[in-house]
C-alpha positions in Angstrom: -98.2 168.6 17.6 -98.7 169.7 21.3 -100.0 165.9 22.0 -96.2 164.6 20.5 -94.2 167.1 22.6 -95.9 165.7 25.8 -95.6 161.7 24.7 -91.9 162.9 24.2 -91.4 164.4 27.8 -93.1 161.6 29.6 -91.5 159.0 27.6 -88.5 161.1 28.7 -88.9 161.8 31.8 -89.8 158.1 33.0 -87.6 156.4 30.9 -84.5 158.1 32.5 -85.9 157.4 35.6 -87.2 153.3 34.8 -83.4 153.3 33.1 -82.2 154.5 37.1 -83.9 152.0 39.0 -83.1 149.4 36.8 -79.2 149.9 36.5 -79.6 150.4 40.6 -81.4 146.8 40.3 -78.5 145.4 37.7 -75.5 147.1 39.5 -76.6 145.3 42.8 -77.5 141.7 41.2 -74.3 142.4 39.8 -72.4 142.8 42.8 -70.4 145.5 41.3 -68.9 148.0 44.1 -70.9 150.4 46.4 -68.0 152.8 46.5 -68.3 154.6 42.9 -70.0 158.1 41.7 -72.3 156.1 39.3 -73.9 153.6 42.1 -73.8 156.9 44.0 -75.7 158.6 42.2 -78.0 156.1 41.4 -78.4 155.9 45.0 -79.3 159.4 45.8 -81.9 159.7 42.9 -84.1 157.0 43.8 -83.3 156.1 47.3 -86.5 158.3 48.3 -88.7 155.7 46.2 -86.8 152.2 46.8 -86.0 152.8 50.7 -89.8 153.3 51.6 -90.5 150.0 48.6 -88.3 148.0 50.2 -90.7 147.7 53.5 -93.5 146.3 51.0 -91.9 144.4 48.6 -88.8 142.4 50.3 -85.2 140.9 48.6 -85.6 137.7 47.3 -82.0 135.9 46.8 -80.3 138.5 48.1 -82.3 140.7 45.5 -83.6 144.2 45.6 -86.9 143.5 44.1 -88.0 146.8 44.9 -86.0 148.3 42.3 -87.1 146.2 39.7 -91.0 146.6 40.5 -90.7 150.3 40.4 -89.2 150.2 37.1 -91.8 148.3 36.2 -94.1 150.4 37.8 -92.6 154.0 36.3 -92.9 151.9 32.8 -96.4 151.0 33.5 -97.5 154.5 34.2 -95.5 155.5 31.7 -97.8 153.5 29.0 -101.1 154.5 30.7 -99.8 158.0 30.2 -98.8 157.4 27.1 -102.1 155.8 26.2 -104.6 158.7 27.5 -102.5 161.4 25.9 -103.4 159.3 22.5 -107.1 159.6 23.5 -107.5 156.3 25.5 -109.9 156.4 28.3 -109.5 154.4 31.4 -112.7 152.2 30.7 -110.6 151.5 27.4 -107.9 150.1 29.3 -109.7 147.7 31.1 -109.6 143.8 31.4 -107.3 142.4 27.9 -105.6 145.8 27.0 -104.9 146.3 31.1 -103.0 143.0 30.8 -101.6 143.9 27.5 -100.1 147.1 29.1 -98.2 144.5 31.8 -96.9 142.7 29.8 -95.9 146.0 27.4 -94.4 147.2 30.1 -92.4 144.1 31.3 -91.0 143.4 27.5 -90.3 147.5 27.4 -88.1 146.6 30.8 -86.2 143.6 29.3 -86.0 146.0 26.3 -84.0 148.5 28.7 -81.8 146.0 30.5 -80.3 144.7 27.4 -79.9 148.0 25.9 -78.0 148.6 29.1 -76.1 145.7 29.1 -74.8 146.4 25.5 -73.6 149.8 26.0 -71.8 148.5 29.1 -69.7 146.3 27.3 -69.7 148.6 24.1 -67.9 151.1 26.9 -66.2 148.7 28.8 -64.3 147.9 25.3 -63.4 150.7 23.8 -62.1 152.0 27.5 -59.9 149.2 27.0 -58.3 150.4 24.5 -58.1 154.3 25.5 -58.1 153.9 28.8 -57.5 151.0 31.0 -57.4 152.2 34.2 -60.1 154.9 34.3 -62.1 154.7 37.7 -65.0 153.4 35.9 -62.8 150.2 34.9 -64.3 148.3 38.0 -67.6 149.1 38.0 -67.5 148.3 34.2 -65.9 145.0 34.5 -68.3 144.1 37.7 -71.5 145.0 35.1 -70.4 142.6 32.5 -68.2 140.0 34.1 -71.5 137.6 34.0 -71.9 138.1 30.6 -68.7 137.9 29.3 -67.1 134.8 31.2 -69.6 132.6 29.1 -68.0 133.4 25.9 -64.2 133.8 27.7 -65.0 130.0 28.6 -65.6 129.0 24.9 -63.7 131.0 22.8 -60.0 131.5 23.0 -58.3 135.1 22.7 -57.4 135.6 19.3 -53.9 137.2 19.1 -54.7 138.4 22.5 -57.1 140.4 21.6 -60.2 139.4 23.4 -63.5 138.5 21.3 -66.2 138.1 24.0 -68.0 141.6 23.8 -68.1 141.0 20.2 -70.2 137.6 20.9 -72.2 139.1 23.5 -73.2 142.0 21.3 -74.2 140.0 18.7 -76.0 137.9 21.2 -78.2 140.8 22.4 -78.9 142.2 19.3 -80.5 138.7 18.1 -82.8 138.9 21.7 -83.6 142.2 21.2 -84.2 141.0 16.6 -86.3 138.0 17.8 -88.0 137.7 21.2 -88.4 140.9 22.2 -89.3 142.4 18.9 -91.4 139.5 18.6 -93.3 140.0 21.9 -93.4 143.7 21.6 -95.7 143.2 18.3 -97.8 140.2 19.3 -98.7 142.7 22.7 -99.0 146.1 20.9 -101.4 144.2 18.6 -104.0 143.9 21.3 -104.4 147.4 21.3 -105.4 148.2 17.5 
């Protein structure tokens, strides 16, 4: 019982905080505005890990690739946690289920960025409806802009009602039915 409490608060804990770094990461490739409480915030609560990162690991593309390696990172030690609170030692985790654990932790982050993708435009739509103008209207409509113009391109509103986020749901719900699900098995298998 005690050992389920404590995978539930490090799961917690570092998921928030891989879920942080990774919307930083996203709101940035993104080019959504600087100038909102939400980038803000994101800013404050893990500048003191990405500012000192981004003198190791530089922008590629006009990239911050230090964000996304420490979300990487956080998931990765998440897992190892994770792992020796189940009763795996270190020398267990060497060599294949090492690897394994990399490339847990990069299908956990692709995981994460399409889960976040999905409630931005779940959001973006439904604030379309309510609420129009709300201040998070531009940082909303810079997060899924990318996403939604390839559907805007193909398919024609329908009595003006717009059916992209529809498309794009369903879109990430087959990634996250299919590869991901798919990847996610085939990895945790090389730890049974």
């Amino acid at each position: 019982m005690l050992s389920g409490a404590l995978i539930f608060l490090v799961n917690t804990v570092f998921g928030l905080f891989t879920v942080a770094l990774l919307l930083r990461f996203y709101l940035q490739w993104a080019r959504a505005s600087y100038r909102n409480p939400v980038s803000e915030f994101l800013g404050a609560l893990t500048d003191f890990m990405v500012r000192p990162a981004r003198r190791v690991i530089p922008g590629w593309w006009g990239l911050d690739l230090a964000s996304l390696v420490l979300a990487w990172l956080a998931q990765m030690l998440e897992l190892i946690i994770v792992m020796q609170i189940r009763g795996y030692t270190p020398d267990s985790l060497a060599g294949t289920a090492f690897a394994a654990l990399i490339l847990m932790a990069a299908v956990m982050l692709a995981k994460i960025g399409l889960y976040i993708v999905m409630v931005a435009v779940i959001v973006q739509a439904v604030l379309t409806w309510f609420n129009p103008y709300s201040p998070l209207m531009p940082l909303l409509n810079g997060m899924t802009r990318p996403f939604l113009r390839v559907f805007q391109r193909l398919v024609p509103p329908v009595g003006n009602v717009d059916l992209s986020p529809l498309f794009v749901i369903v879109v990430i719900q087959l990634l996250l039915m299919l590869p991901v699900a798919y990847l996610e098995v085939s990895v945790a298998r090389l730890f049974t």
